[in-house]
N, C-alpha and C positions, 0 to 999 in steps of 0.2 A: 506582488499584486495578488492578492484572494480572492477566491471566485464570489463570495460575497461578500461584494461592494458594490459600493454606485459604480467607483472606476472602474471595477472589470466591465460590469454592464454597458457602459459607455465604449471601452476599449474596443470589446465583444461586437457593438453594433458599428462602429466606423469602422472596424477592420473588413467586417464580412461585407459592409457596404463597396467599399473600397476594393477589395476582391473582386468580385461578380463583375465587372467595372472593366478590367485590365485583361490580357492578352497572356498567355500559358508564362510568358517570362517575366511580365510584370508581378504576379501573381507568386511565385516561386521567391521572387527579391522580397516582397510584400511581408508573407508569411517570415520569412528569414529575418528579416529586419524588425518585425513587430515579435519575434520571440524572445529576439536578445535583449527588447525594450523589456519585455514582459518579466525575463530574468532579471534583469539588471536593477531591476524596481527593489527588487529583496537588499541586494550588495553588489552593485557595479564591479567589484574588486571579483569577483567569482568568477565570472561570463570570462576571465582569463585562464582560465583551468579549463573553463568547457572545453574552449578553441584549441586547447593545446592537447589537449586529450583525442580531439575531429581530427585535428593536422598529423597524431600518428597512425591514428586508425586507417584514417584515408588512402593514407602512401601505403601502412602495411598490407590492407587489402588487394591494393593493386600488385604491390609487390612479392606475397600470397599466389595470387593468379599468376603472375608471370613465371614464377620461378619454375622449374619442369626436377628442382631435387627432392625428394620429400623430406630430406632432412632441414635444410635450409627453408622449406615453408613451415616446419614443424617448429622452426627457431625464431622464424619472423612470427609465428602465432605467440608463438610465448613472449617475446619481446611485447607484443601490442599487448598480450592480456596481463604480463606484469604494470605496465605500463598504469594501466586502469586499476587494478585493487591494487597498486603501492600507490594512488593516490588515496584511493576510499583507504586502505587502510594507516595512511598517513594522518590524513586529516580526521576519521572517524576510529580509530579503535589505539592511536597512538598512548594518549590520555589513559584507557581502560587500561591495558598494559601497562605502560610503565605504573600508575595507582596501585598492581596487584604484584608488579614485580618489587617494587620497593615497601611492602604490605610483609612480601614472605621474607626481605630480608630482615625489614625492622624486628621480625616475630624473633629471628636469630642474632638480634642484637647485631649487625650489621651496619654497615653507615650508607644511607641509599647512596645511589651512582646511577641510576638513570636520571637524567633531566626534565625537566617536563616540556611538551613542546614547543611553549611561549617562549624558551630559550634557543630554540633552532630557527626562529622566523626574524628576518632582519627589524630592526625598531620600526624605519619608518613603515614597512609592511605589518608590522604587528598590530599598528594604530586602527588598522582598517580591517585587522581581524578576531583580534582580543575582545572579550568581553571585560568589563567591569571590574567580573570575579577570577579573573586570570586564564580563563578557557578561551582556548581555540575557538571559533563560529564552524559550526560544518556547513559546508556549502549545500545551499538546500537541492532538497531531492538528489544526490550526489546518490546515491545504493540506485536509483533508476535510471538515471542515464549513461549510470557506469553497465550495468547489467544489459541495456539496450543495445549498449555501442560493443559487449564481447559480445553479444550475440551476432552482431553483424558479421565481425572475424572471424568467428569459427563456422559458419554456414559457410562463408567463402572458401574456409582450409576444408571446410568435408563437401566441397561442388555442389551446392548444394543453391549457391547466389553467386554472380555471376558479380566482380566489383563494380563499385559505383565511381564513371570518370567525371561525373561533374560534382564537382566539390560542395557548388553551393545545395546540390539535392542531398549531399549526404550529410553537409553541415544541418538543414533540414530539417533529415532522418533522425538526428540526437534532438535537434534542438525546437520541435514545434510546439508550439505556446500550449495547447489543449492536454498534450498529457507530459510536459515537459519535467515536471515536481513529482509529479504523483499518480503517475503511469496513466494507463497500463503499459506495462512493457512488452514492448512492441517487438516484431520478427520481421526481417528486412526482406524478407517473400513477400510478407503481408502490404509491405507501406510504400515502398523504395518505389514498384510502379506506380502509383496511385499518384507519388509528387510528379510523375513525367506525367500525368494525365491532366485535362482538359474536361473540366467538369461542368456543365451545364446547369443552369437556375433548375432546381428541381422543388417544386413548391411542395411535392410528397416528404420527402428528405427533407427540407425547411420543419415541414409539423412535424414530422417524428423529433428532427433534432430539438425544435425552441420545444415539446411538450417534455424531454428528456431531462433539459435544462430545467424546467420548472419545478418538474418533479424533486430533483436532485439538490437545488436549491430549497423545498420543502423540507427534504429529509434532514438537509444541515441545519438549516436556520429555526425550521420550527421544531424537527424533535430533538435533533444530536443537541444543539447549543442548550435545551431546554432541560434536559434530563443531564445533563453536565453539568448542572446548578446544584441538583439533588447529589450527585456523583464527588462534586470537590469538595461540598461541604460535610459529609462525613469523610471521605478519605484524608482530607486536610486535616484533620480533628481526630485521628481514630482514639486517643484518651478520652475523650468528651464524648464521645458517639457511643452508642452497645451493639451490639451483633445483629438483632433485628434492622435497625437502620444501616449495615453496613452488610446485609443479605438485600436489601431493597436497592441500594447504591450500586451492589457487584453484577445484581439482574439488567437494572438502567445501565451501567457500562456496557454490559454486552450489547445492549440498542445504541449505545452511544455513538460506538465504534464503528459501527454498522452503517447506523447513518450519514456518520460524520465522512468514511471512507467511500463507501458504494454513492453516496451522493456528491463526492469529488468524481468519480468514474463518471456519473448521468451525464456532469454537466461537460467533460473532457467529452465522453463519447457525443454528445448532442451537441455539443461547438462545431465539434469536427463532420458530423452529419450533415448540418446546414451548409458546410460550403463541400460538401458532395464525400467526404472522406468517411473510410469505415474503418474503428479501430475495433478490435477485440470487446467481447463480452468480458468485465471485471468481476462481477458478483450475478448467480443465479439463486435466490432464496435461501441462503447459505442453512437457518434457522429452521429449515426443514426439513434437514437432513436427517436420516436414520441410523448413520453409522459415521465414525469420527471421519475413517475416510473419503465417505461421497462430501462431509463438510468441505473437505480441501478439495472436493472438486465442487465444490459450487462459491470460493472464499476464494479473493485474491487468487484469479486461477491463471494471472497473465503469468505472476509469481510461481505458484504451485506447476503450471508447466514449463517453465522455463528451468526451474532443478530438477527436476524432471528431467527434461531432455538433456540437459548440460552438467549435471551430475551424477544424478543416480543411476541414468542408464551408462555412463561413460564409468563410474564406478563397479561396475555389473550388476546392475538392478537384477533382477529375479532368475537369473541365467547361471547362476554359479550356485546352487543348491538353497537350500531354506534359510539355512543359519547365515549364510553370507548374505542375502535378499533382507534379513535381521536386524544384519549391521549399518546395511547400504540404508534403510529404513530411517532405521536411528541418527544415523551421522546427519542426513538427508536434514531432518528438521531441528537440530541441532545447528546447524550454520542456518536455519533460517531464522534458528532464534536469535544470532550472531548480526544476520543479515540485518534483523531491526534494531542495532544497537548495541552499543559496548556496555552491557551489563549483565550482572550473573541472574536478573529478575529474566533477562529477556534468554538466557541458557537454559532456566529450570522451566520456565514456558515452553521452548523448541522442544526439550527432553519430556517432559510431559507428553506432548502428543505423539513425540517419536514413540512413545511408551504404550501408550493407547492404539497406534499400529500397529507396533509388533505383539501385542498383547490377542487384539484381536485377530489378526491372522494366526497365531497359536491356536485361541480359542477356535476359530474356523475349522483349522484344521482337526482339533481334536473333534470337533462333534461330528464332520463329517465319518470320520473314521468310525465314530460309534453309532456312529447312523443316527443321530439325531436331527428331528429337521423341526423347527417351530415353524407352525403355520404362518399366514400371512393373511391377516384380515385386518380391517381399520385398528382396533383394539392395540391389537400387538407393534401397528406401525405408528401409532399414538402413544406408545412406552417407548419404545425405538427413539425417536424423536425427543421426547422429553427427557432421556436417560443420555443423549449427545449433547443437549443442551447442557444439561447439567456439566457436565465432563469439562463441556468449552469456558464453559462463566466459569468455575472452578479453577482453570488454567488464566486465565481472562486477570484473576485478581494479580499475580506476577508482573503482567504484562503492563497494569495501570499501576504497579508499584518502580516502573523502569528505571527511575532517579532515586530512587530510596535501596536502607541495604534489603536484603534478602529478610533478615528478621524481621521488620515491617511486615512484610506479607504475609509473615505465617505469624504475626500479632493477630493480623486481621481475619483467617482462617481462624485462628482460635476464636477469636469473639463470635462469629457468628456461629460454630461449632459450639457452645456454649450458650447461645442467645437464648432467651425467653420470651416466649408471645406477653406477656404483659408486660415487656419491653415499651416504653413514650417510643413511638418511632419518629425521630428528628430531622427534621428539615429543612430549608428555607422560602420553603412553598405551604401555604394555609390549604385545607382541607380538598376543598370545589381544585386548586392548579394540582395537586396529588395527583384526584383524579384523572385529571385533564392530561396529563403524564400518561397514569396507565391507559385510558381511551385512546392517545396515540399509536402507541406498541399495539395496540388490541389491532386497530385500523390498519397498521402497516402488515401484520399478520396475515388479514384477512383478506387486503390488495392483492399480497404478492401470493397467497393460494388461488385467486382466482384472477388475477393478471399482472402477471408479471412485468408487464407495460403496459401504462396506459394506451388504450388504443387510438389510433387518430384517421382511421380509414375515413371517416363521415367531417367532411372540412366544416360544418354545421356546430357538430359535437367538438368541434376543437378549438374553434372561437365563441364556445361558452368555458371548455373547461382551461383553455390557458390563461384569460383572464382571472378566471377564479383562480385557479392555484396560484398566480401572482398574488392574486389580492388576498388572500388567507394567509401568504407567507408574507407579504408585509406587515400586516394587522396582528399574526397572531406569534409571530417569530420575534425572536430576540437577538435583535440589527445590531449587534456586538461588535462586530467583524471580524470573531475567534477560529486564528489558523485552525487550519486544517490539519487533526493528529498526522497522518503520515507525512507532511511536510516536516516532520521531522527525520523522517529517514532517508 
């Protein structure tokens, strides 16, 4: 089920009606039971992986807590967290592997010997998760509520969470409808109380959440789906298209993305608002950023701290000299360019920005040393900013090339390296919707410089502007009903 639809909308409102309604246990069943409908809407056959993934987490956490060896809780964490990435990586990077192991044997004249893994899955199960063209289906959202559910085990193995004995709150904890696909990914400090709580109609939380929702459903509907028109029809075509249109395309991607993701988060974070719940901040104006790395901290940041704490520092983040802090760096966004997918588009992306950090803290360090300091006035944070952007969209083109091989990309790199302003710049949009494109981006720009959320203190100002923003994203949006990019991870 996609958040833009009638059905969610529908969903959305009998649930939360139904909610407010019922008694702290009614309430807990409720949520429980409308998530697994909510998954199950995608591929009923999945929601048995969830549960089977709950039912080890659950035991190993208690059993974590209880044990007083460290060796044997050190053994039961690794049980549970193989557990989770030999599914993600079963089901999501089996394909990419074997493809590249049977890739380097064929080069040496070799007779493949891996299988592919349509061949490891029984027939009648295959039926239900075979596509067409012989692939696997990965179960959606499967990279976030696998990363949710280790997060929970290793907080418990470092005392840090205390385990969860009632099953259905922890069943819950993996599985609530709002950010269940496409996070954010959540910390079991942050959520695990809040399911034993007992939350009150708050008509404050109500407008912040349905103004969140509105918003978030603007940003997918009317710019992400809108500027993705412009987006597929050169990328789809790059023979046909020239550089100028495929420099206009890589800019609209980088809004694309943006919208189409942080506008999953609005509507996640403002679902869960309205019936009293607070999830994590997913995006802070990521696009104003002055340096690649405050970008990762205002980008996917539930992601960005979560290898953070469960990597990089466990790896010895900046604690074992410069060069090692280099590597930790590197590796760091390397698996997260892993993290979104089994391909070498989505490795030269991670290694990209791994590269632009360690690049820049070299640079740091040297100018420090030589005592240079660039001042800091609008000017210079106006270069900053546009000089990261550039960087991101530049990486960005990999990222939107994820299914295609690697030489695609850097076709496309060339063409616009190459491009000519008296380039026809092509499209599928006439002159006046171009525009109408770039006054989006302009607007979104200029919001989140000067609010980053709408505000809804004044209940006056809120039932003028939530009507509008519904009514501007029906009328001026394109009611496609186009997943949502990171539903694919």
């Amino acid at each position: 089920m996609v958040f833009n639809s009638i059905q969610f909308i529908i969903f959305f409102i009998v649930v939360t009606l139904a909610y407010f309604s019922l008694s702290w246990r009614g309430r807990w069943m409720l949520l429980l039971a409308t998530s697994c409908y909510f998954y199950m809407v995608f591929k009923p056959v999945f929601i048995l992986i969830l549960f089977g993934t709950i039912i080890i987490d659950y035991y190993a956490g208690i059993w974590i807590e209880k044990s007083k060896d460290p060796k044997q809780k050190k053994l039961l964490l690794i049980i549970s967290l193989i557990s989770n990435i030999g599914i993600l990586a079963f089901f999501k990077y089996y394909d990419f592997l074997q493809d590249s192991v049977n890739s380097v044997l064929n080069s040496m004249e070799i007779r493949s010997i891996v299988p592919p893994l349509t061949r490891l899955i029984p027939p009648r199960i295959a039926e239900w998760m075979v596509t067409g063209e012989g692939r696997v289906l990965l179960p959606i959202g499967l990279s976030f509520h696998t990363f949710q559910a280790m997060s929970y085990t290793i907080e418990v193995y470092r005392g840090n969470q205390t385990a969860e004995r009632h099953f259905g709150i922890y069943a819950l904890y993996v599985m609530f409808y709002p950010q269940l696909v496409a996070g954010p990914i959540e910390r079991p400090q942050h959520m695990l109380f809040q399911y034993h709580s007992f939350f009150k109609y708050d008509f404050e939380q109500v407008k912040q959440g349905l103004m969140q929702m509105a918003f978030g459903m603007f940003k997918k509907i009317v710019i992400a789906d809108r500027l993705a028109e412009v987006v597929d029809f050169n990328y789809n075509d790059i023979n046909g298209t020239n550089g100028l249109s495929l420099l206009v395309a890589t800019v609209f991607f980088a809004f694309q993305i943006y919208c189409d993701f942080s506008g999953y988060s609005d509507i996640a974070i403002g679902a869960a608002r309205v019936m009293g719940f607070t999830l994590m901040d997913n995006f802070r104006s990521p696009y104003q950023s002055k340096s690649v790395a405050e970008f990762w901290g205002r980008w996917h940041i539930s992601l960005s701290s979560w290898f953070k704490d469960y990597l990089y520092i466990p790896l010895g983040g900046n604690r074992k000299g410069e060069f090692r802090k280099y590597i930790n760096q590197f590796i760091v966004f390397l698996v997260s360019g892993l993290w979104h997918g089994p391909s070498w588009n989505f490795v030269i992306w991670g290694g990209l920005h791994g590269t632009y950090q360690v690049t820049a803290s070299i640079r740091d360090k040297w100018m420090k040393k030589a005592g240079i300091d660039i001042p800091k006035n609008n000017f210079t944070n106006a270069l900053s900013v546009i000089f990261t952007f550039i960087l991101v969209t530049f990486a960005w083109v990999f990222f939107r090339n994820k299914e295609a091989p690697v030489k695609r990309s850097f076709t496309i790199l060339g063409k616009i390296a190459d491009l000519s302003w008296a380039d026809p710049l092509l499209t599928p949009f006439n002159n006046v919707e171009m525009w109408f494109c770039v006054f989006l981006v302009a607007f979104l720009l200029v919001k989140e410089h000067y609010y980053e959320k709408i505000p809804t203190g004044s209940t006056t100002l809120f039932f003028i502007l939530f009507p509008l923003i519904a009514f501007l994203t029906y009328f001026l949006g394109l009611v496609t009903e186009n997943q949502f990019i990171y539903f694919q991870f």
